[in-house]
TIVO-2410 file (N, C-alpha, C; in nm, 3 decimals):
# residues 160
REC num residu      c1      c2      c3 atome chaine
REC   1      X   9.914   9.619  10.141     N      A
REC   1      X   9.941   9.713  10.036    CA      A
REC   1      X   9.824   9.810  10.022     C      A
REC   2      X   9.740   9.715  10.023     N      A
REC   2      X   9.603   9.804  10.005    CA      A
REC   2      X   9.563   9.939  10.134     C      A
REC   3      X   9.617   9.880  10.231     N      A
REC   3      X   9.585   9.975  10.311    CA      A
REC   3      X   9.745  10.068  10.358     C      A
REC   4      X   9.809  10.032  10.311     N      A
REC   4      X   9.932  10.137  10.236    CA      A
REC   4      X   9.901  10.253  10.164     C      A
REC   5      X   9.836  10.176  10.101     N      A
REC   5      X   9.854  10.335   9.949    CA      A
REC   5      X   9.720  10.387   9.981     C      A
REC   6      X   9.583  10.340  10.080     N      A
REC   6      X   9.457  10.420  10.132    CA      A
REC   6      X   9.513  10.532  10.227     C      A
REC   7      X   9.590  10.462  10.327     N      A
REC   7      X   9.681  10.600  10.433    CA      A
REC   7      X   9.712  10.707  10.417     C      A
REC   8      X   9.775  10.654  10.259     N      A
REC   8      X   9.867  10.796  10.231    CA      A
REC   8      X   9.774  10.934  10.147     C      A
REC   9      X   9.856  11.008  10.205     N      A
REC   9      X   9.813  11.175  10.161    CA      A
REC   9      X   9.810  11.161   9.965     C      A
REC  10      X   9.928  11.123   9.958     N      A
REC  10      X   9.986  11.108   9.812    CA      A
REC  10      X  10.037  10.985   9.769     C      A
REC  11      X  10.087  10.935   9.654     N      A
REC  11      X  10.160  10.836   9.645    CA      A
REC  11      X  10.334  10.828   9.662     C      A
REC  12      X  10.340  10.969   9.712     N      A
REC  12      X  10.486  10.990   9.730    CA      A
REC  12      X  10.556  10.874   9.844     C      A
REC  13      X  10.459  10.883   9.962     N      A
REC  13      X  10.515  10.802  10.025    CA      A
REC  13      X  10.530  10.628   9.994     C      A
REC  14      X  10.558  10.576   9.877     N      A
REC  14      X  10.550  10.445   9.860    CA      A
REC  14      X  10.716  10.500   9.767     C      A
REC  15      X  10.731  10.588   9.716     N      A
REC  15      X  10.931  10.616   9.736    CA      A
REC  15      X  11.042  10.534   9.760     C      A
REC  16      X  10.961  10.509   9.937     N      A
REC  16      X  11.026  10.429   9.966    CA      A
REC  16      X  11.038  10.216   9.915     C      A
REC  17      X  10.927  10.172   9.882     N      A
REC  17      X  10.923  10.069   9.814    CA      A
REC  17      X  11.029  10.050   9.705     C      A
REC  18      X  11.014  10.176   9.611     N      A
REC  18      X  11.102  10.158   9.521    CA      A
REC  18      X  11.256  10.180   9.550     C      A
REC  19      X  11.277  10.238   9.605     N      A
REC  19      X  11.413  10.271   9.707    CA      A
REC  19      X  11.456  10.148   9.691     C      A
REC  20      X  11.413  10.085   9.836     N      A
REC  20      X  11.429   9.953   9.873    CA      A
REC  20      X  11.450   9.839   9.756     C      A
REC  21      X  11.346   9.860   9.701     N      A
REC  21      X  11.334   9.714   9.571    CA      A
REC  21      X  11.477   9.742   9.498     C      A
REC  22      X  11.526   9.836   9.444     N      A
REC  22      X  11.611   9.876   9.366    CA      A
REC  22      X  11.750   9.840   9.429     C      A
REC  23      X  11.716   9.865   9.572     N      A
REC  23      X  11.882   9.848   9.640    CA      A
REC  23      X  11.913   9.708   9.703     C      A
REC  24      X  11.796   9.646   9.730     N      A
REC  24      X  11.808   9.519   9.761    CA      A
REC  24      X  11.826   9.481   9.650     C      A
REC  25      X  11.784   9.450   9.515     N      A
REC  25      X  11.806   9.368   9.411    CA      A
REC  25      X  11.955   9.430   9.345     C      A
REC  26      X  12.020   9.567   9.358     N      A
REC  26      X  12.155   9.577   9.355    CA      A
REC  26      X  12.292   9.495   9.513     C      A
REC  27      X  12.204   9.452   9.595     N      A
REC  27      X  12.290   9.395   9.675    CA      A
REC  27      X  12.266   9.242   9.661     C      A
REC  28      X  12.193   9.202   9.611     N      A
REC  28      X  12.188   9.072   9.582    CA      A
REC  28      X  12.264   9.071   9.444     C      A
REC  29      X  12.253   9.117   9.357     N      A
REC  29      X  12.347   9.124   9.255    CA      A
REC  29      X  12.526   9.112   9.305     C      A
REC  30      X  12.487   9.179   9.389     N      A
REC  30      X  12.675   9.219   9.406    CA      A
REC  30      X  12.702   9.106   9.508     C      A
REC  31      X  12.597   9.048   9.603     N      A
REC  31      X  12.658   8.927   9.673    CA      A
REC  31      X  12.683   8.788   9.562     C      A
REC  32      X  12.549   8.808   9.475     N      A
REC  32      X  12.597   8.665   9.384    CA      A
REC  32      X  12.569   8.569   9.377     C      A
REC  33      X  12.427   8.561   9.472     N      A
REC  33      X  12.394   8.458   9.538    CA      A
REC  33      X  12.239   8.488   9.541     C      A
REC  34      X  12.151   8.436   9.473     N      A
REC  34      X  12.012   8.507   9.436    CA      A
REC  34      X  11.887   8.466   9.531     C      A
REC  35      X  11.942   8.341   9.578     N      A
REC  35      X  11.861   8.285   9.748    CA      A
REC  35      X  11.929   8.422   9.855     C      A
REC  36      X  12.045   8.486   9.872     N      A
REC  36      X  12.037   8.594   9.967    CA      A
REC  36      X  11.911   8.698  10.003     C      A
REC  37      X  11.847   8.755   9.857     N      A
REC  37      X  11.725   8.838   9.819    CA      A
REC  37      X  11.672   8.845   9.967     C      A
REC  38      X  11.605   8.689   9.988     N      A
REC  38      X  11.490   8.743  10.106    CA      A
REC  38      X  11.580   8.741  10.206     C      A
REC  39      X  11.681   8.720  10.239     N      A
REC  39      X  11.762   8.773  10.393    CA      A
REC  39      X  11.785   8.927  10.357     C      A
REC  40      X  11.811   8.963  10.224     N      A
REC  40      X  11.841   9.100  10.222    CA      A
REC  40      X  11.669   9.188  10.249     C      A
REC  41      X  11.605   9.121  10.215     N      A
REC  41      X  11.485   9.193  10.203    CA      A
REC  41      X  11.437   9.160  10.361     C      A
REC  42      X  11.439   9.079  10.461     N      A
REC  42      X  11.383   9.138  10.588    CA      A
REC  42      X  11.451   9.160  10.613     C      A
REC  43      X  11.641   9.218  10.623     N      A
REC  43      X  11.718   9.304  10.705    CA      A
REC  43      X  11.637   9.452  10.677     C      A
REC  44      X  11.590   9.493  10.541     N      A
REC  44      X  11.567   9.585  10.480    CA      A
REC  44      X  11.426   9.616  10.600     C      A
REC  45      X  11.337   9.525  10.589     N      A
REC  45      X  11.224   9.570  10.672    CA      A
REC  45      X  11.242   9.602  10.816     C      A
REC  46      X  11.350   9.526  10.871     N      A
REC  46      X  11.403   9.522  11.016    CA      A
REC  46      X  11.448   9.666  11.017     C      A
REC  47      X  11.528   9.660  10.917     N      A
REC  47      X  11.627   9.797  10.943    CA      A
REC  47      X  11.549   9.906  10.888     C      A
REC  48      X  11.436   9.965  10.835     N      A
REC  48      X  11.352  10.051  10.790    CA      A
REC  48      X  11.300  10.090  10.956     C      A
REC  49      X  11.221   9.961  11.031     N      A
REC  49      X  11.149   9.947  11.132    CA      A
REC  49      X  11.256  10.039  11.246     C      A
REC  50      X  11.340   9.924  11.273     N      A
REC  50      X  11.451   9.993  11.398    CA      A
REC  50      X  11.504  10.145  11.382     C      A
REC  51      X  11.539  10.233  11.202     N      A
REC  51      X  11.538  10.350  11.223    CA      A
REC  51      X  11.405  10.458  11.270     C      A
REC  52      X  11.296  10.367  11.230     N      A
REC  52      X  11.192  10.442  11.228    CA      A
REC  52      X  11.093  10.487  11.393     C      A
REC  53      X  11.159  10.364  11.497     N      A
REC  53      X  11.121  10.341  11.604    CA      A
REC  53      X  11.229  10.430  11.690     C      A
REC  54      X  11.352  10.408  11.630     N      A
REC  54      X  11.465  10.502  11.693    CA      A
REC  54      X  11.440  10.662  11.660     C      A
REC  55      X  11.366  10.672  11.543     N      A
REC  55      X  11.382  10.860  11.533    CA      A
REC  55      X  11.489  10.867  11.480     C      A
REC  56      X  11.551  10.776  11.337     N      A
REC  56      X  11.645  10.886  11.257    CA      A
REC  56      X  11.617  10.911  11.163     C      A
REC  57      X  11.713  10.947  11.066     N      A
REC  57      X  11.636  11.038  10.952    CA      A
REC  57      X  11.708  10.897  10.840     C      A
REC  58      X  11.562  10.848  10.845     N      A
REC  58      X  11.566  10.710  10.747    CA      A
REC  58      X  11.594  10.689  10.583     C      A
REC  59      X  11.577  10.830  10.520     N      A
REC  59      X  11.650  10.877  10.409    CA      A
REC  59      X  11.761  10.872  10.430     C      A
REC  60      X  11.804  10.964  10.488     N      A
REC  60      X  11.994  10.985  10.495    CA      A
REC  60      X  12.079  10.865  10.515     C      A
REC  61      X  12.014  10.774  10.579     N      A
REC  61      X  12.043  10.624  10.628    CA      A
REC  61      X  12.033  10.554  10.500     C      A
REC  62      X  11.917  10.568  10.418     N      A
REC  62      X  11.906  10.452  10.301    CA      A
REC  62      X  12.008  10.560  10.217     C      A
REC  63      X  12.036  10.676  10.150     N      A
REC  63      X  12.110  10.660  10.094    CA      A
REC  63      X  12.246  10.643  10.143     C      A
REC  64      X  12.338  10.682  10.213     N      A
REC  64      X  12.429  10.611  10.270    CA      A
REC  64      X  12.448  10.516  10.215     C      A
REC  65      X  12.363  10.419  10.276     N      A
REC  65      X  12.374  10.240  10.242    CA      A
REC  65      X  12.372  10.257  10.098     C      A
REC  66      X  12.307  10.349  10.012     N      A
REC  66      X  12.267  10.267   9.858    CA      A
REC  66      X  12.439  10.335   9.801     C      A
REC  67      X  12.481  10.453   9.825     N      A
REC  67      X  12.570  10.507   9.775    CA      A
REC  67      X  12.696  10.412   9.829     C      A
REC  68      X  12.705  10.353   9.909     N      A
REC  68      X  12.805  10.226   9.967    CA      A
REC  68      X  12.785  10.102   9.868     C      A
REC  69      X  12.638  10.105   9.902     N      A
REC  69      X  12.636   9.981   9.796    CA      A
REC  69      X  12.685   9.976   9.627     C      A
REC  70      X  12.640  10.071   9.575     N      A
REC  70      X  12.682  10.136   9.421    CA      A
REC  70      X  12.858  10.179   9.459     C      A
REC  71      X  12.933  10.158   9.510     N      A
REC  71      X  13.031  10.223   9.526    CA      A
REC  71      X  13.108  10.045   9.538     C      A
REC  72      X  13.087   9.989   9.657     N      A
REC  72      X  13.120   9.875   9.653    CA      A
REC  72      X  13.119   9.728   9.521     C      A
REC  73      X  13.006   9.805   9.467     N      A
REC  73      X  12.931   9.688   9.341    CA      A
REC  73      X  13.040   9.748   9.217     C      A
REC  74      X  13.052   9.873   9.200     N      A
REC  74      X  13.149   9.957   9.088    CA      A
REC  74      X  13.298   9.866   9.096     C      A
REC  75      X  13.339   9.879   9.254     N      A
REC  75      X  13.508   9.848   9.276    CA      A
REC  75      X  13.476   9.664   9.261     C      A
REC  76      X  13.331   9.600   9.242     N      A
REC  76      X  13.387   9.504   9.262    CA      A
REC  76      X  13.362   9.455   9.103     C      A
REC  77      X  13.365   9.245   9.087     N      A
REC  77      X  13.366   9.225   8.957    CA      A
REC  77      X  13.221   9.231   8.863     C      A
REC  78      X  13.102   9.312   8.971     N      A
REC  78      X  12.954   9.328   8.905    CA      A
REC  78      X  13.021   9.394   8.739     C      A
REC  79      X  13.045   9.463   8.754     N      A
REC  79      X  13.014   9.578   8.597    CA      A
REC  79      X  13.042   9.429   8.498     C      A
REC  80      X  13.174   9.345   8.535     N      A
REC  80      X  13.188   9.245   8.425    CA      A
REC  80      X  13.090   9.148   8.465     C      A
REC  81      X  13.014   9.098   8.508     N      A
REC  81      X  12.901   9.000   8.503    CA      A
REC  81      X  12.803   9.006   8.378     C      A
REC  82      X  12.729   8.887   8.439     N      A
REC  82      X  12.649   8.905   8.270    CA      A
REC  82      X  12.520   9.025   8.299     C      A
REC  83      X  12.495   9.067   8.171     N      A
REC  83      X  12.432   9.218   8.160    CA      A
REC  83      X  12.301   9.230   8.267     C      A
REC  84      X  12.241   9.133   8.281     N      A
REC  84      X  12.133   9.146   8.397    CA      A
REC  84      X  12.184   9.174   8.560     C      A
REC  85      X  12.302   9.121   8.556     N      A
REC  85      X  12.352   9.145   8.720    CA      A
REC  85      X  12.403   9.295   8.692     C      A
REC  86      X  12.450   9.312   8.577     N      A
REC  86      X  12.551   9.407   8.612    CA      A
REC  86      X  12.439   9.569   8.580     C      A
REC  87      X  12.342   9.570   8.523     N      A
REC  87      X  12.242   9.650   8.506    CA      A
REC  87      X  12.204   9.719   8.610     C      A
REC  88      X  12.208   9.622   8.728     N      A
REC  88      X  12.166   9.670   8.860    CA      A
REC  88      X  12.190   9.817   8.889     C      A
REC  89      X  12.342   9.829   8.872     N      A
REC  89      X  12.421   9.963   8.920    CA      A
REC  89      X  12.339  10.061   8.897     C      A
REC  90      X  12.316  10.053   8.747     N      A
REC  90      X  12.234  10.175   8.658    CA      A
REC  90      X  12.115  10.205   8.750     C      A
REC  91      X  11.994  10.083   8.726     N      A
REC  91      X  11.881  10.095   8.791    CA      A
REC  91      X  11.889  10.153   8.955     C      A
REC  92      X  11.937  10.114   9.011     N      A
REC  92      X  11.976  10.152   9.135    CA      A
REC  92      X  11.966  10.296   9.142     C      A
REC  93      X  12.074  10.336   9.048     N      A
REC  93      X  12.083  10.508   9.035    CA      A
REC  93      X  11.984  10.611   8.931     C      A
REC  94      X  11.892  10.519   8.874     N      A
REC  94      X  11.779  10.585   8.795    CA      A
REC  94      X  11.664  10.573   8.915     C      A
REC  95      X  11.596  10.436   8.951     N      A
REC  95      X  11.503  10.435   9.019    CA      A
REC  95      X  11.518  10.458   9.188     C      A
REC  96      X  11.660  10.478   9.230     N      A
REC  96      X  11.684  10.612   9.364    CA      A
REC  96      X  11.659  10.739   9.316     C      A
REC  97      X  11.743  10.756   9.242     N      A
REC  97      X  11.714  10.922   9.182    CA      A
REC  97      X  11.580  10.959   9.198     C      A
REC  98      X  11.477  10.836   9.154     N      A
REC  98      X  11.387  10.936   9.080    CA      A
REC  98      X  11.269  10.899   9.209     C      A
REC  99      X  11.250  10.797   9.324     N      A
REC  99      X  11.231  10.813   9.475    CA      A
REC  99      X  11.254  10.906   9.506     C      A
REC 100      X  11.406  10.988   9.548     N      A
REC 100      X  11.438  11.106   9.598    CA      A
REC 100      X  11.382  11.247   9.548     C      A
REC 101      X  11.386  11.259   9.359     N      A
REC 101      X  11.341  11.333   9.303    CA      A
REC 101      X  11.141  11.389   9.363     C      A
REC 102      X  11.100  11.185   9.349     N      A
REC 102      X  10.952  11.229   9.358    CA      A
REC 102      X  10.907  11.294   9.498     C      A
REC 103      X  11.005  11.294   9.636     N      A
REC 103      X  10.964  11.350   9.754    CA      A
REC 103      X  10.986  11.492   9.758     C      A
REC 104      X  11.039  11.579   9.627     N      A
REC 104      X  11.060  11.705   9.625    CA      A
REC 104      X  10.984  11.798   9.480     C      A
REC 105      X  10.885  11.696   9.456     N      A
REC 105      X  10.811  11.717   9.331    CA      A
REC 105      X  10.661  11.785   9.432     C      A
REC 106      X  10.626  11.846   9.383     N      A
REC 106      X  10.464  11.837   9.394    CA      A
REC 106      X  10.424  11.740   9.460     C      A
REC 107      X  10.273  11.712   9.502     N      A
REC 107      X  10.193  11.588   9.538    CA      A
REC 107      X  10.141  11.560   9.397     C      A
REC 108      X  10.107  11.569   9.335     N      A
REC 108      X  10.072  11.474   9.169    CA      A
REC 108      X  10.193  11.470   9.076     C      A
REC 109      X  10.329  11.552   9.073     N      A
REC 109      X  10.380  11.490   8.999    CA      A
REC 109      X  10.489  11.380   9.074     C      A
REC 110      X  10.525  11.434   9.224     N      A
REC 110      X  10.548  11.294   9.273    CA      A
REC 110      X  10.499  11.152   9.281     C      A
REC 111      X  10.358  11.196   9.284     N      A
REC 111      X  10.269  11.064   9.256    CA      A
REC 111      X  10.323  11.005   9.142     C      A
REC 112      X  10.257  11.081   9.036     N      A
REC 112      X  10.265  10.984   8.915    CA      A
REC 112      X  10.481  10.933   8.886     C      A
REC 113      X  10.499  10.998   8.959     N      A
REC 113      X  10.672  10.957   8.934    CA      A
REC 113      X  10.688  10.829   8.985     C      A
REC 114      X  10.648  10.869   9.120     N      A
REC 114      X  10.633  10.688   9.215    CA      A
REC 114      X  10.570  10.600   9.179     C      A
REC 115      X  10.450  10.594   9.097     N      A
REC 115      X  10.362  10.493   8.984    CA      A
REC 115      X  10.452  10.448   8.965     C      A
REC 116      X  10.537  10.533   8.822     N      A
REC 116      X  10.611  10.531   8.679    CA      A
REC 116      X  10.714  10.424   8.719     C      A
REC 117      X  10.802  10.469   8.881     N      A
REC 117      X  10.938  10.368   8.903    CA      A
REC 117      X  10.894  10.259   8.910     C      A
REC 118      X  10.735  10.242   8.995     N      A
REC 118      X  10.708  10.079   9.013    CA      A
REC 118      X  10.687  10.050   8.953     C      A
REC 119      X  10.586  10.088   8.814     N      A
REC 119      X  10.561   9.951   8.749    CA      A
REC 119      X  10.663   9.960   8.645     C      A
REC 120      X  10.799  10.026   8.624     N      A
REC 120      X  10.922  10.011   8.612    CA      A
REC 120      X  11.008   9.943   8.634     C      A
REC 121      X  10.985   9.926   8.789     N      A
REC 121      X  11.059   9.784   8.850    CA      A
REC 121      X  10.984   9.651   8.842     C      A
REC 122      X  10.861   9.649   8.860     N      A
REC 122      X  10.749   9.569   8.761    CA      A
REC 122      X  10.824   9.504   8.656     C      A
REC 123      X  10.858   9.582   8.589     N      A
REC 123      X  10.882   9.524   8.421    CA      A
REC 123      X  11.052   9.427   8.455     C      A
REC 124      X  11.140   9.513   8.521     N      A
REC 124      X  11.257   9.464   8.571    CA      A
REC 124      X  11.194   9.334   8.635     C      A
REC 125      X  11.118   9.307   8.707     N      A
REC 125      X  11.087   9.231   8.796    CA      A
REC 125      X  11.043   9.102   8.693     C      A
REC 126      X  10.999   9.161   8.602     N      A
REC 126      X  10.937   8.989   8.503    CA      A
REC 126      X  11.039   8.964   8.401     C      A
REC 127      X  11.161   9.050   8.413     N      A
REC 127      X  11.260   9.024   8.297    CA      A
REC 127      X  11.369   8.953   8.375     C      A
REC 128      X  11.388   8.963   8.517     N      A
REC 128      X  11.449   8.869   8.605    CA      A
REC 128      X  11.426   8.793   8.610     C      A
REC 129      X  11.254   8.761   8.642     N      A
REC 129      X  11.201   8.642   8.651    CA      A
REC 129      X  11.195   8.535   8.539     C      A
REC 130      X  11.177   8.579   8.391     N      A
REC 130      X  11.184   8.510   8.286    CA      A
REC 130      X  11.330   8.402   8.246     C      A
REC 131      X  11.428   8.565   8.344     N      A
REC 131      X  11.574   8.507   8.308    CA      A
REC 131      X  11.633   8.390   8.387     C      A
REC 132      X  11.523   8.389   8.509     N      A
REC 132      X  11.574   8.325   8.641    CA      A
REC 132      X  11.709   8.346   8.637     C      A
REC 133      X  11.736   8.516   8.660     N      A
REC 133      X  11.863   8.528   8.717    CA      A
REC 133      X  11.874   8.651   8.806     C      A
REC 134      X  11.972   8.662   8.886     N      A
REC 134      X  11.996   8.811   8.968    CA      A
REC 134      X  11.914   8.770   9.167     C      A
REC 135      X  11.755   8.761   9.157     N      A
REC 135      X  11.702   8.754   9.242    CA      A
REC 135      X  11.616   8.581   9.196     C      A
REC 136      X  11.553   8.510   9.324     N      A
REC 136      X  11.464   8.404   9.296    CA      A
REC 136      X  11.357   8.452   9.255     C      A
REC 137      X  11.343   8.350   9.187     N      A
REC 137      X  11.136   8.368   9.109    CA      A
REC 137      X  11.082   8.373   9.196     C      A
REC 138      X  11.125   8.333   9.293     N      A
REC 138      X  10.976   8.364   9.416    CA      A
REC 138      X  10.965   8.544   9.460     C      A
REC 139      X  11.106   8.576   9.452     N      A
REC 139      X  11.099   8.716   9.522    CA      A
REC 139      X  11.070   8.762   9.402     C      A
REC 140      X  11.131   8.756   9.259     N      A
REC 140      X  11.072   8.799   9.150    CA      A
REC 140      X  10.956   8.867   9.108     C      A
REC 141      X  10.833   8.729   9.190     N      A
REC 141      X  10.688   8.720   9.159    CA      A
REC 141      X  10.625   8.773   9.267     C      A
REC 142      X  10.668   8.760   9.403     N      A
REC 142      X  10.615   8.863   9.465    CA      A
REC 142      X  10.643   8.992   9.438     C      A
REC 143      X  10.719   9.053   9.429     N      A
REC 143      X  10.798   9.199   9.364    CA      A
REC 143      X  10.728   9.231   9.274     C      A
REC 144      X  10.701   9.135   9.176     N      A
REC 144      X  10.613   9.210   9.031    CA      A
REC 144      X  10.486   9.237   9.057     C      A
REC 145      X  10.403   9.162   9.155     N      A
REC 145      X  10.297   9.155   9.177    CA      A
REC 145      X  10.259   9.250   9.280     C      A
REC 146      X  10.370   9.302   9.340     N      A
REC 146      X  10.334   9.412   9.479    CA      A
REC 146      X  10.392   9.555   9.370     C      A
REC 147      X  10.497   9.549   9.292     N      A
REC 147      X  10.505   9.693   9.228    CA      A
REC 147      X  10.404   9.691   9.134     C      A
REC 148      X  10.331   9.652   9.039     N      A
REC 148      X  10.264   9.640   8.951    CA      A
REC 148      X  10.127   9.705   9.000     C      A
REC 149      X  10.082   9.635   9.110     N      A
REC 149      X   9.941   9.634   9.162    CA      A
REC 149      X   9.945   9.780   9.196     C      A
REC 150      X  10.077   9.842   9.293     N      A
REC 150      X  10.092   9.921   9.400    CA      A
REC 150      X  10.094  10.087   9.294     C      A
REC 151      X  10.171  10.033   9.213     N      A
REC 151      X  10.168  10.146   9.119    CA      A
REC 151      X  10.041  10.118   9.077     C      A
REC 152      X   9.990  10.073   9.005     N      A
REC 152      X   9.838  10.105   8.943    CA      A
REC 152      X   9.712  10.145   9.082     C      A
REC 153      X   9.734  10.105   9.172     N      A
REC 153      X   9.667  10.195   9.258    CA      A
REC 153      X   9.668  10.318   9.301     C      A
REC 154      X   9.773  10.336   9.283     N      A
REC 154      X   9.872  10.513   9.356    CA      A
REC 154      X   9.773  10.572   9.210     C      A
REC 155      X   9.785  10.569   9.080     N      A
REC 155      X   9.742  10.591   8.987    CA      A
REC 155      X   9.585  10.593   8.993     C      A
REC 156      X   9.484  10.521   9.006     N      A
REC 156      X   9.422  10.499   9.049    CA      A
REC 156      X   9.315  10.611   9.107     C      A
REC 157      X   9.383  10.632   9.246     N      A
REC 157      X   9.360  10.661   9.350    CA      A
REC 157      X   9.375  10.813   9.337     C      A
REC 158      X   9.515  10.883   9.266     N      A
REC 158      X   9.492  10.995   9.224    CA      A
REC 158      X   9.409  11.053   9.147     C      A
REC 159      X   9.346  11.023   9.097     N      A
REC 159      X   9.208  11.000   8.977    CA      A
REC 159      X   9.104  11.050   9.006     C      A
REC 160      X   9.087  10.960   9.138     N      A
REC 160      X   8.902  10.946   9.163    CA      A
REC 160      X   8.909  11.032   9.265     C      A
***
C-alpha cells in the first residue's frame, strides 16, 4: 500500500481500490454467501491484472461488470434483504460515481475525493464488520484497515 500511494502522481489513481471494494462487496451481497468475498476479491485482482497485461481499457471493463452487477442485484431478491445487504446497490452507485467522477476532477480535488470514498468505505467496512453480515470479518478487517490507512495517506501525502 505504502508503496502504492508513494508511486502515484496523485491520489486519483487508488479510484480504482474503491471501485473494486464497492463492487465486490455488491457481488457478494447479491451471491449471499459472505465466505464468496475472497474468491470474488482475487477474481477481481486476476481480472484487473489479465486486462492490464492484455492492453484494454480496464475502466470500460469494470464498469460494464459493475452496471451488470447493479442491474442483476435490482432484478434479483437483494432490494428485499435485510437493509445491510440490500444498501449495497446504493453504495455501489455513490462510491463508483464518485471513482469515475474523481479521474475527471483536477489532481487535488480528485485526490481528496478518493480519500473521502475510502475512508467512506472504511466506515461501511466496520459497520459490516460489527454486523457480521454481507462480507467476513476477516475481509471486513482487512478492507477497513487498507481503506482507512490508504485514504489517510493519499491525504497525507497531498499536504507535505
Amino acid at each position: 500500500m505504502a508503496l502504492s500511494v508513494a508511486d502515484e502522481q496523485d491520489g486519483r489513481g487508488q479510484a480504482l481500490i474503491v471501485f473494486l471494494a464497492a463492487l465486490i462487496y455488491l457481488g457478494t451481497a447479491l451471491v449471499g454467501r459472505p465466505g464468496a468475498v475472497w474468491i470474488l476479491f482475487g477474481a477481481a485482482v486476476v481480472g484487473v491484472t489479465v486486462v492490464r497485461v492484455l492492453g484494454g481499457e480496464l475502466w470500460t471493463m469494470l464498469v460494464a461488470g459493475a452496471v451488470t452487477v447493479v442491474v442483476l442485484a435490482l432484478v434479483s431478491d437483494l432490494p428485499r434483504r435485510p437493509r445491510l445487504a440490500a444498501v449495497q446497490i446504493p453504495l455501489m452507485l455513490v462510491l463508483g460515481a464518485a471513482a469515475l467522477v474523481a479521474l475527471s476532477l483536477d489532481p487535488v480535488l480528485g485526490t481528496c475525493l478518493v480519500a473521502a470514498a475510502l475512508i467512506g468505505h472504511a466506515v461501511q467496512d466496520v459497520i459490516v464488520w460489527r454486523a457480521n453480515q454481507v462480507v467476513t470479518r476477516s475481509l471486513a478487517e482487512f478492507c477497513a484497515v487498507l481503506d482507512f490507512t490508504l485514504g489517510i495517506a493519499i491525504i497525507v501525502l497531498l499536504f507535505v
